[in-house]
Each structure stands twice: as C-alpha cells, then as structure tokens.
C-alpha positions in Angstrom: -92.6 128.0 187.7 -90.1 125.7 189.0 -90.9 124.2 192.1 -89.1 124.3 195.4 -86.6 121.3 195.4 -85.5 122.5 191.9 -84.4 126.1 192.1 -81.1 126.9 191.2 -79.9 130.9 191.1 -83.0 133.0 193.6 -81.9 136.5 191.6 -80.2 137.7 188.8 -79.2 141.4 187.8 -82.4 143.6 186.7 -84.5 141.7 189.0 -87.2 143.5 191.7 -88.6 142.2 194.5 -91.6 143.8 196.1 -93.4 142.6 199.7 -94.6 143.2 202.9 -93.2 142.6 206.0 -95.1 142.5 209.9 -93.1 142.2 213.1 -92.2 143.9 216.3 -90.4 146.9 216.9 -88.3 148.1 220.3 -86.9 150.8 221.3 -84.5 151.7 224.6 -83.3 155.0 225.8 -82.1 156.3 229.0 -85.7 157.9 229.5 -89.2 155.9 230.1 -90.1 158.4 227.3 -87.9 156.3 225.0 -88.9 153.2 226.1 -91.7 151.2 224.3 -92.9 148.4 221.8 -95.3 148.1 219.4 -96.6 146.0 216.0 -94.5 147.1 213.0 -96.2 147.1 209.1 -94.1 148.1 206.0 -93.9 147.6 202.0 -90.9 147.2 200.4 -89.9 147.3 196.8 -85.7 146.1 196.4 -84.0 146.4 193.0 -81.2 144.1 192.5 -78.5 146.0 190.7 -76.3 143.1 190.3 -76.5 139.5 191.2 -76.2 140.1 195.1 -76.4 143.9 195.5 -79.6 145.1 196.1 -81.5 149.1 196.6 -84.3 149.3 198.5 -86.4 151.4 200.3 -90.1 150.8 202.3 -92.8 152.7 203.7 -93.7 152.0 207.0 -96.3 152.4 210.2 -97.0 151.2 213.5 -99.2 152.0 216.3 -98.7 151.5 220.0 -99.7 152.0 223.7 -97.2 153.8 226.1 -97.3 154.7 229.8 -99.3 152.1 231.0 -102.1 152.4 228.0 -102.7 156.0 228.9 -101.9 157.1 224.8 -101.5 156.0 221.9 -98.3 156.7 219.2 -99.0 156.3 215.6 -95.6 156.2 213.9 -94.7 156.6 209.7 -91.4 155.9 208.7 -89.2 155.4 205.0 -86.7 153.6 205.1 -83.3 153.6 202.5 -81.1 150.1 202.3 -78.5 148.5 200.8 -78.1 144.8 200.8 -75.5 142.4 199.9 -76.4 138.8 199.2 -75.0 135.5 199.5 -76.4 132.8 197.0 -76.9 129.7 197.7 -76.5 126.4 195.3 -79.5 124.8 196.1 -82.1 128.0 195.5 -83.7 126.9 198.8 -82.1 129.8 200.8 -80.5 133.5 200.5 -79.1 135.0 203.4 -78.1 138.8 203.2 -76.1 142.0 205.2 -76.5 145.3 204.6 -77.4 148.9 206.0 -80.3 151.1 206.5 -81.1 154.7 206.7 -84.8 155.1 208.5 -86.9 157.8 209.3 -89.3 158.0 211.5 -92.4 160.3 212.4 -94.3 159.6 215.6 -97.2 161.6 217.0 -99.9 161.8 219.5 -102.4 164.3 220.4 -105.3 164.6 222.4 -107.5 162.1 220.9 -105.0 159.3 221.7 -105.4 159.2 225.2 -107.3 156.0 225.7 -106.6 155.6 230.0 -106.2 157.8 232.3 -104.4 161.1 232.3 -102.6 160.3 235.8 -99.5 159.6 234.2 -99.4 162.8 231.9 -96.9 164.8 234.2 -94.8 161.5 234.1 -95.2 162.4 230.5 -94.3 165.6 230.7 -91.2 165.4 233.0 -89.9 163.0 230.8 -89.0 166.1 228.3 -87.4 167.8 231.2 -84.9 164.6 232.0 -84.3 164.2 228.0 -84.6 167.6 226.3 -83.5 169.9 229.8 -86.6 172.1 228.9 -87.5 174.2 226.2 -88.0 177.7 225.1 -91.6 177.0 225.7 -90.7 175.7 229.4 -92.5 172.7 231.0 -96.7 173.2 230.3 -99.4 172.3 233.0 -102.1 170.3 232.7 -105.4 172.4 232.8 -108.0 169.9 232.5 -108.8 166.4 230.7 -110.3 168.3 227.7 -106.8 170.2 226.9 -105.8 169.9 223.4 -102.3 168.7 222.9 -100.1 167.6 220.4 -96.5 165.9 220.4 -94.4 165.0 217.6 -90.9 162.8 218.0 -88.5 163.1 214.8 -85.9 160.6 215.1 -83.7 158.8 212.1 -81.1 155.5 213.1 -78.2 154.5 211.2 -78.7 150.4 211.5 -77.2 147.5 210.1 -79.5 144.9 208.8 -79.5 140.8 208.1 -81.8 138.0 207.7 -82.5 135.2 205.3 -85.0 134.9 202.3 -86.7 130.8 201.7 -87.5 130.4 198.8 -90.8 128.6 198.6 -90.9 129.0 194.7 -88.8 131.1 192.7 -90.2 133.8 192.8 -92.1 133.5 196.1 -89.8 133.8 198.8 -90.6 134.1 203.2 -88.1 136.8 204.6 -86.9 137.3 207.9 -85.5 140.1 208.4 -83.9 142.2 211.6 -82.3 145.7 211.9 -80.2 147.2 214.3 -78.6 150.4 215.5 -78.1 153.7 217.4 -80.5 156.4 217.0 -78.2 159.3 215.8 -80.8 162.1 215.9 -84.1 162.9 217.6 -86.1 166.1 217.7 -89.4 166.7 219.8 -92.1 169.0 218.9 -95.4 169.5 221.6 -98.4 172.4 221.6 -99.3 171.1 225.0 -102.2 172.8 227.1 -100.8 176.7 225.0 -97.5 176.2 226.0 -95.1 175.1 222.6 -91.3 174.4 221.5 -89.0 172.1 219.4 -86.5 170.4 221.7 -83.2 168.8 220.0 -82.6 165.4 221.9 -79.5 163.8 222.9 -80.1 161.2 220.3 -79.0 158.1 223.1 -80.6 154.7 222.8 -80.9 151.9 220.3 -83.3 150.6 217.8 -84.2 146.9 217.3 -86.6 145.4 214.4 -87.5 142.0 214.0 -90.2 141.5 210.7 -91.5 138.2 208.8 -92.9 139.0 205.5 -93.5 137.4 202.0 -91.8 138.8 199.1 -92.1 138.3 195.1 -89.6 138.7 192.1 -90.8 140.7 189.3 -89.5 141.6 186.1 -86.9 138.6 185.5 -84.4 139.2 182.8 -84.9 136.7 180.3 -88.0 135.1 180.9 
C-alpha cells in the first residue's frame, strides 16, 4: 500500500470502487407539499470502464419529518450515473462530472404521524394545489385512528460533480453533490376510504450534498 504523499495514477481501467456515502437531501416545489429536508444514506458500487469513465449505480434511503413534525416520510431510491474523471499528477486528488438518473419511492401512512394531526387538511389541500384533485376527490378526516397511506413516485434527471482524496490508494473520502429538475412525479393516497393516483406537474428541483468513504477493488495488475 503506497502511502498518501506517493500516489501516482487513483484508477485505472477494470477497476471498482464500492462505498457509502451520508449527507443532506433538499427538495423545493411550488407547493409546501414539495418542500422538505432530511438525512440522506446510500451504497454505491462504480465500475471504471476506462481510465476516467466510470458506471455506477446506488441504493438509497432517508427518513424525515414534514409539516412541522406531524409525519414522518421514509424514502428508497436507486440511482444510475455516469461519471467522467479528471486525474490528477500527484494521486492526492480526483475531481469528476457526470449525470444521474434517480428514482425515488417515498411513503407514509398512519403509523408515521408522530405530532399532531392539526395540519393534516394542510396536508391534504396540498394535493388539490398540486395534483387539481383526483378521481378519488379530496378525503376527510374521520378521526385520529383513520388508516391512511400516501405514496410520492418521483425520478430527476441531475448532473452530478465532486472530488475524491485520496487518503491511500485505494481509500479515498468523496464529496459528492447532485443537481436537477424533477421531470416526473406521481401520488398515490388510500386516505380515510377515499383513493386515486394523481400525475403531478413534475415542477421543482432536487439538491444532494453526501460525504462518504470509498474503496478500490479488483485492481488490474496487482
């Protein structure tokens, strides 16, 4: 293992890099509905199919309190990227561009409300301001032990950047952000007996910010 003041080329063609990454995640629409931030986990494994391109793709999930602590989202997510890297002389440092395709799954039913319920018909009317209704129309409240469900589909076309140090050669610390439109989003509710699947406008934007650690495996040649 070489150490850090003597690294020379950080990746080579054939080489993967697998790691884990924790940040913060925010999102901004036109609707309070849209509006929230929340802790951000993923694992990531990136094949390097040359020198500086790179494949990739990472699991994800996050949980987070909306309207004023009253619920609680829990959010999966994959994400697909392609990465383009610029090498440095020294080893100490890789910066990188690219793009990434993600998917996300958020839910919350019931069992996630952790406050209140005084700001479920803010809640609610937020699907009237963004989806103009449903086929199911707007459901009422009937008491505090109603069963509900809500599901938010929504996948963003981003690009991505950030910088890899190289603390050995394999070990590397990478920061990482992503940003970029939401291009679709779909809502799904069973709320109090009344249901529908509403197709959103897909407006707003989605910015990541993650620090993880990341290790090179299978090196070519050694």
């Amino acid at each position: 293992m070489l150490c850090f003041l003597s690294l020379s080329a950080q990746v080579q063609q054939g080489d993967s890099n697998i790691g884990v990454n924790l940040g913060i995640m925010d999102q901004n629409g036109d609707e309070d509905l849209l509006n929230y931030s929340y802790t951000y986990f993923s694992l990531n494994y990136q094949y390097y199919a040359s020198n500086r391109v790179s494949l990739g793709f990472a699991p994800a999930m996050t949980s987070s309190k909306v309207l004023n602590g009253t619920f609680i989202l829990k959010t999966t997510g994959l994400n697909f990227y392609i990465d383009y890297a610029f090498l440095s002389k020294s080893g100490k440092t890789m910066p990188y561009l690219g793009a990434k395709f993600i998917m996300l799954n958020t839910k919350t039913t019931s069992g996630d409300v952790i406050g209140g319920a005084g700001d479920f018909t803010d809640f609610l009317e937020g699907f009237e301001d963004l989806f103009g209704g449903g086929s199911g129309g707007t459901p009422t409240p009937t008491g505090a032990d109603s069963e509900f469900e809500v599901k938010y589909k929504r996948k963003i076309l981003a690009l991505t950047g950030g910088i890899k140090f190289f603390i050995t050669e394999r070990l590397n610390v990478d920061n990482n952000f992503v940003f970029g439109p939401i291009i679709s989003e779909k809502v799904e509710y069973d709320i109090f007996g009344s249901s529908a699947s509403l197709d959103g406008s897909a407006e707003g934007s989605y910015f990541q910010f993650t620090v993880g650690f990341s290790y090179i495996i299978g090196r070519r040649g050694t």
